[in-house]
C-alpha positions in Angstrom: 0.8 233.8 192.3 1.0 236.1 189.5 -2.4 238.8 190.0 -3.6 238.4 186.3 -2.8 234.6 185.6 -3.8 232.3 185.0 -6.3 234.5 182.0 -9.1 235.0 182.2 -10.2 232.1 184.9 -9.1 229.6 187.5 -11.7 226.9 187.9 -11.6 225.6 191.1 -13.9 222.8 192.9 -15.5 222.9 196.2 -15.6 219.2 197.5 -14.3 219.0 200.3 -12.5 221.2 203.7 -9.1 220.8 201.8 -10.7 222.4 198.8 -12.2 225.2 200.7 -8.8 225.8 202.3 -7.1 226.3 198.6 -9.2 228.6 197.6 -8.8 230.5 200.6 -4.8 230.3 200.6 -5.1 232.1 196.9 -4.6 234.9 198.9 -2.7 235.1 202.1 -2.4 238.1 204.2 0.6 239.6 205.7 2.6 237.4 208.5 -1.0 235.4 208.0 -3.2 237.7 209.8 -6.5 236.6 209.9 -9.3 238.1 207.6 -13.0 238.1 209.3 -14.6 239.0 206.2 -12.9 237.3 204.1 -13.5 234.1 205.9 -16.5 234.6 206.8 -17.7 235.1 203.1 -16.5 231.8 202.0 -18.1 230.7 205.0 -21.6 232.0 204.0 -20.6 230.8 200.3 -20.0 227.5 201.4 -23.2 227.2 203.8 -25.2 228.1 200.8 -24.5 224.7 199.0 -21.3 225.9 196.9 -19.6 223.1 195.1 -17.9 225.1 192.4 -15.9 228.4 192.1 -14.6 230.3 188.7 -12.1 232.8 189.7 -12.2 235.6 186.9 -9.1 237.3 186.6 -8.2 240.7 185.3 -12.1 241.8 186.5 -12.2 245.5 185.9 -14.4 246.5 189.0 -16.1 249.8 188.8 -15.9 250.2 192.5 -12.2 249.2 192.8 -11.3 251.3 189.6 -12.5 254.3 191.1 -11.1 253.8 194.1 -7.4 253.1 192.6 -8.1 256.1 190.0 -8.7 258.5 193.5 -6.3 256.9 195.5 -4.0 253.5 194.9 -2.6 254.6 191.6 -1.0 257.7 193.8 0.3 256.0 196.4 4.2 255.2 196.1 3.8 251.3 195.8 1.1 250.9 193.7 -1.4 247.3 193.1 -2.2 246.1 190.5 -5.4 248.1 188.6 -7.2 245.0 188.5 -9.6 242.4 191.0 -10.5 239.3 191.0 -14.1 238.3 191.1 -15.4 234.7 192.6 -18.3 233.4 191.1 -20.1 230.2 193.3 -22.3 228.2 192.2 -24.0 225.0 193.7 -23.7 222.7 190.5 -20.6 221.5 189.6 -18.7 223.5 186.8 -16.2 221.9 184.2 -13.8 224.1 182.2 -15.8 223.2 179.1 -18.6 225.2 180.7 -17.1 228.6 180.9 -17.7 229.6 177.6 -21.3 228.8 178.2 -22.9 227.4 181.4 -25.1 224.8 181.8 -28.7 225.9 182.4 -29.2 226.7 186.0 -26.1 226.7 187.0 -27.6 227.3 190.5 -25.7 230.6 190.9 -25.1 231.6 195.0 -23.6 235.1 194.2 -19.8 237.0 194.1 -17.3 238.3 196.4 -14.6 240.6 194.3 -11.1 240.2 195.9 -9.0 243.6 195.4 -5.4 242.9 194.9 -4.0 243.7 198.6 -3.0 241.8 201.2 -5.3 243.5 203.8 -9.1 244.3 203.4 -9.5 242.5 200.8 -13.1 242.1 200.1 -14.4 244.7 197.5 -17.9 244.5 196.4 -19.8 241.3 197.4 -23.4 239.8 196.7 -23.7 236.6 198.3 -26.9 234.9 199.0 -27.7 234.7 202.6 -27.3 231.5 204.8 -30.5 229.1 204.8 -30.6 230.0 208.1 -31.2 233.5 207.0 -32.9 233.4 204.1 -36.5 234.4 205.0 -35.2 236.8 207.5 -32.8 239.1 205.3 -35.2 242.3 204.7 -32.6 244.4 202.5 -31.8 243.1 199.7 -32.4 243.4 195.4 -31.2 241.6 192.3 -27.7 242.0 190.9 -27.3 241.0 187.5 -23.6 240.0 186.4 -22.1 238.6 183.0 -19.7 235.8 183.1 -18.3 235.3 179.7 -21.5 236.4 178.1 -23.6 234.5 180.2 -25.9 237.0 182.5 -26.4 235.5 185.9 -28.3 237.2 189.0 -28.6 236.9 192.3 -30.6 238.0 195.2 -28.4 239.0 198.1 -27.6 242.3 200.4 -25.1 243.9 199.3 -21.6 243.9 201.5 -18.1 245.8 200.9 -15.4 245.9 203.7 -13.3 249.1 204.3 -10.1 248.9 202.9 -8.5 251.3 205.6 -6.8 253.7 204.1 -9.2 255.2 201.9 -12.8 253.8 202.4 -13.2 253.4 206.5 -17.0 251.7 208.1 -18.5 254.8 207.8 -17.8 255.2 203.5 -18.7 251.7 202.9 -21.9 251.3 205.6 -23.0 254.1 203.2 -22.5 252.4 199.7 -23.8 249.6 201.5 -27.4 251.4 201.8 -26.9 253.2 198.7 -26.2 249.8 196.5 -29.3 248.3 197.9 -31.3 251.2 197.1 -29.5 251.5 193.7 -30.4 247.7 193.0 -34.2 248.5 193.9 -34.4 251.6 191.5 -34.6 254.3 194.2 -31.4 256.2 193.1 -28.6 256.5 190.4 -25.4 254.2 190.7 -22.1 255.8 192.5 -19.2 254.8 192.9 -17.7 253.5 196.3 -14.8 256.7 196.1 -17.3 259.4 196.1 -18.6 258.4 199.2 -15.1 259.0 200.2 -13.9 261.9 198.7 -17.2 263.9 197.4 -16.7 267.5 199.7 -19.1 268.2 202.6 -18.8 270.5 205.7 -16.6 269.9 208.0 -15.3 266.3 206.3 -12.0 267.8 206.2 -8.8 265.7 205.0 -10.0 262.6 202.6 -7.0 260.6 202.6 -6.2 259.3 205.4 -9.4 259.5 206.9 -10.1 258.9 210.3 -13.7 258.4 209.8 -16.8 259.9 210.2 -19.4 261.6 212.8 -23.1 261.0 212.5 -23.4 264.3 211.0 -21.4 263.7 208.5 -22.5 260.3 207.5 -25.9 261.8 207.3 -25.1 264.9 205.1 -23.0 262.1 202.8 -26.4 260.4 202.3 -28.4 263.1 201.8 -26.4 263.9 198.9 -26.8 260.5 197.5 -30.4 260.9 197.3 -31.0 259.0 200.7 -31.6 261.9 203.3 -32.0 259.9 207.0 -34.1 259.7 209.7 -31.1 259.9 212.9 -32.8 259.1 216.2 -29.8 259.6 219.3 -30.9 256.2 221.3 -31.1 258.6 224.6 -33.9 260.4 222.9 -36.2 257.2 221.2 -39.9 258.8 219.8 -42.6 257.0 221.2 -44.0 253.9 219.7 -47.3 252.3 219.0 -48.3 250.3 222.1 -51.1 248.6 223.9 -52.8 252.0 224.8 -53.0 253.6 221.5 -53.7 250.6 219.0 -55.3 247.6 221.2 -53.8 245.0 219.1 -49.8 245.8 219.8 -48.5 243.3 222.2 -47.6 244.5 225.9 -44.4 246.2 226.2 -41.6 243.9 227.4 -40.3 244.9 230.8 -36.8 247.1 231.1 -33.9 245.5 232.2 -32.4 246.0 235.9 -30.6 249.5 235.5 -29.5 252.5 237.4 -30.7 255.5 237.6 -27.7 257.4 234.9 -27.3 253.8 232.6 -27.1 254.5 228.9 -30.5 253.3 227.4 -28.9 251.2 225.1 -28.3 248.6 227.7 -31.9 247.9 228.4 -34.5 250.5 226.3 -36.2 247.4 223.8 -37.7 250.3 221.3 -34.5 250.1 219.8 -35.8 246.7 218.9 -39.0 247.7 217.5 -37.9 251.0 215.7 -35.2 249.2 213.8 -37.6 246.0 212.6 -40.0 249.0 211.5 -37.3 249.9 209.0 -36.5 246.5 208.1 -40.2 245.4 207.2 -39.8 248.3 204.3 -36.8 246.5 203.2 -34.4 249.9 204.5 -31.4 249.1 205.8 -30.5 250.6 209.5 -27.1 252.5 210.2 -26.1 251.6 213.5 -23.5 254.3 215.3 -21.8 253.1 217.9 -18.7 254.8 220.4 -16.0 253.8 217.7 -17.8 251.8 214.7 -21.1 251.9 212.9 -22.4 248.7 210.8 -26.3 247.7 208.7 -29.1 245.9 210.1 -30.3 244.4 207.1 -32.5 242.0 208.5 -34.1 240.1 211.8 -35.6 236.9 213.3 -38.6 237.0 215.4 -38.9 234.0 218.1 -42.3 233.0 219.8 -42.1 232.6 223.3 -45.4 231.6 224.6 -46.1 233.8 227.8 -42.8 235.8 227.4 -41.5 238.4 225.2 -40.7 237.6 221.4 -37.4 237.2 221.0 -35.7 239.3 218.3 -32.0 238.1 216.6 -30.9 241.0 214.6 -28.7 240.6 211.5 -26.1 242.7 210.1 -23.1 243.2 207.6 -19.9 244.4 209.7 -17.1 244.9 207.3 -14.8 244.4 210.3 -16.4 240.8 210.7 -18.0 240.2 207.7 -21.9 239.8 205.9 -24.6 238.1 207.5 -23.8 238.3 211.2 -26.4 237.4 214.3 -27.1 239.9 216.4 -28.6 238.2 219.4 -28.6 240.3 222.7 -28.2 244.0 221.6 -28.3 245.2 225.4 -24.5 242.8 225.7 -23.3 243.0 222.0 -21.3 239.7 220.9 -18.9 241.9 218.7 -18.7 244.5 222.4 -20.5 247.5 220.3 -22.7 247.8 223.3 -24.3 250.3 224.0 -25.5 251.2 220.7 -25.4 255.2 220.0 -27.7 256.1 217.4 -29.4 255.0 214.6 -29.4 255.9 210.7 -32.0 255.1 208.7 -31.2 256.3 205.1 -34.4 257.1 203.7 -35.9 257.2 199.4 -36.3 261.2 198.6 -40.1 261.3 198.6 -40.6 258.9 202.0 -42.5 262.0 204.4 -44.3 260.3 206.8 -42.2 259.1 209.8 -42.1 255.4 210.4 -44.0 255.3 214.1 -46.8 257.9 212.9 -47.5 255.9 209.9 -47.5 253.1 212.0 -50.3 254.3 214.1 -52.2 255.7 211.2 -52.2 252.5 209.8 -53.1 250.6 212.9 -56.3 253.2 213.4 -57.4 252.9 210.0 -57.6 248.9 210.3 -59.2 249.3 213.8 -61.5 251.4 211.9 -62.3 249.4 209.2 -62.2 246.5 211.3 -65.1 247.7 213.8 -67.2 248.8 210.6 -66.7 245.6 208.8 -68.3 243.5 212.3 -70.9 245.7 212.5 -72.2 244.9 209.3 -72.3 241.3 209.5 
């Protein structure tokens, strides 16, 4: 199809498998590789009750702008300087609506779709799966404007890498930043400059072969989001059932030898990542070659065992909203996990496990005062 017809929107209906699968063949990929985030946004789209799509053509995306401005718009082929951006929604929407939709259009989010036939997936707020929805920690409210209707949206951000100049570690970093930006912690900036602002020892911008954790965290430090790294081999001690009387038992390490990596059985990962995630702040995960965001986590009750925690995390290799069950034997094989990033707000001082146990004595306190009273 022609990028920029038909103008300015293609209304298309979500009934039924076949009209999921035209939407997707809008755009194909070269000798029709598959696309993980790609599919697996409509996938979380669709599982969020969408019945309707308006496909906005000619979008002007300020992420994808700057990133052709830097980059694309040198390159010897060039595409085209404009995305597309799909709206969902879960009522259904006629072409007599676009010039003003119905009241509560039930609006499940955006993915923008840059014009390439890999990596497609530009900057993407979808609401999370039911499944999901109580578990996502990270997350704010986007506000869009569809034909002078504003719509919003409550979702964690998401952005694949579009290999050549963004790679994981550029977009794992807007990723944190957007969320902070959406919750008024930090000024907006565009996906480029996390690609192409200088730094020691980044070296060569395009092509980049990626980052190291030092770099990733002087890139966040200059985006207002200095991180807490902790090198998995080297975990600080948590709150347990010694120092705060309330904190359940540790659960028992794995079977290991005596040299074995701690990310294949050292469960404080666990606990020093959800301690992030209960302040809404995403988690960088660095592993031998790749690094993807916690954003979120279940907690399962097993009576007379262990809780059981299911992780969740965008991987723009695989897509948003991904189950992490067994970190210690990682689905997508990122095992064992390397370090962890926490990109942190400017004026956050107080490490996460000493506030923890600050807060934990101060309720014990308070706690013992407040029975002796009564």
């Amino acid at each position: 199809m022609l990028w920029d017809r038909p103008d300015p929107a293609r209304l298309v209906q979500l009934q039924s498998d076949k009209d999921w699968s035209a939407l997707s063949n809008l755009y194909p990929t070269l000798r029709g590789d598959p696309q993980p985030p790609f599919e697996r946004s409509l996938l979380v789209a669709r599982g969020a009750g969408s019945i309707s799509a308006v496909v906005e053509t000619r979008y002007m995306d300020r992420d994808y702008r700057s990133d052709f401005s830097a980059h694309h718009s040198k390159a010897f082929i060039s595409p085209a300087a404009t995305t597309h951006r799909i709206h969902f929604f879960g009522r259904a929407i006629r072409t007599a609506h676009l010039g003003a939709l119905p009241r509560n259009p039930e609006y499940r989010g955006y993915m923008v779709i840059r014009p390439r036939e890999v990596a497609r997936v530009g900057r993407t707020m979808l609401m999370p799966p039911p499944t999901m929805q109580d578990f996502v920690r990270v997350k704010g409210r986007d506000r869009v404007d569809l034909f002078g209707t504003e719509l919003s949206v409550i979702a964690s951000p998401f952005m694949a890498q579009d290999r050549e100049l963004l790679r994981c570690a550029h977009v794992d970093s807007w990723m944190a930043h957007y969320s902070a930006y959406l919750n008024g912690v930090v000024g907006r900036l565009n996906s480029s400059w996390f690609a192409l602002i200088p730094g020691p020892g980044i070296g060569r911008p395009i092509p980049s072969t990626g980052l190291d954790i030092l770099q990733v965290s002087e890139l966040l430090r200059m985006a207002g989001l200095p991180p807490v790294i902790l090198d998995i081999e080297q975990l600080p001690r948590v709150a347990t059932s010694q120092t705060l009387h309330w904190v359940p038992q540790p659960s028992p390490p794995r079977k290991r030898s005596k040299k074995q990596h701690p990310g294949y059985w050292d469960y404080r990962i666990l606990r020093v990542c959800c301690r992030f995630l209960n302040s809404g702040l995403p988690v960088i995960v660095a592993t031998a070659g790749h690094v993807f965001v916690l954003i979120g986590y279940e907690r399962q009750l097993r009576p007379g065992q262990p809780d059981l925690i299911n992780l969740i995390r965008h991987d723009d290799e695989v897509g948003p909203y991904v189950e992490v069950g067994d970190i210690f034997n990682d689905p997508d094989g990122y095992t064992p996990w390397q370090a962890l990033i926490a990109p942190l707000p400017e004026h956050v001082w107080l490490s996460g496990d000493l506030a923890e146990y600050v807060a934990g004595r101060m309720m014990e306190v308070r706690s013992s005062a407040w029975s002796v009273r009564v």
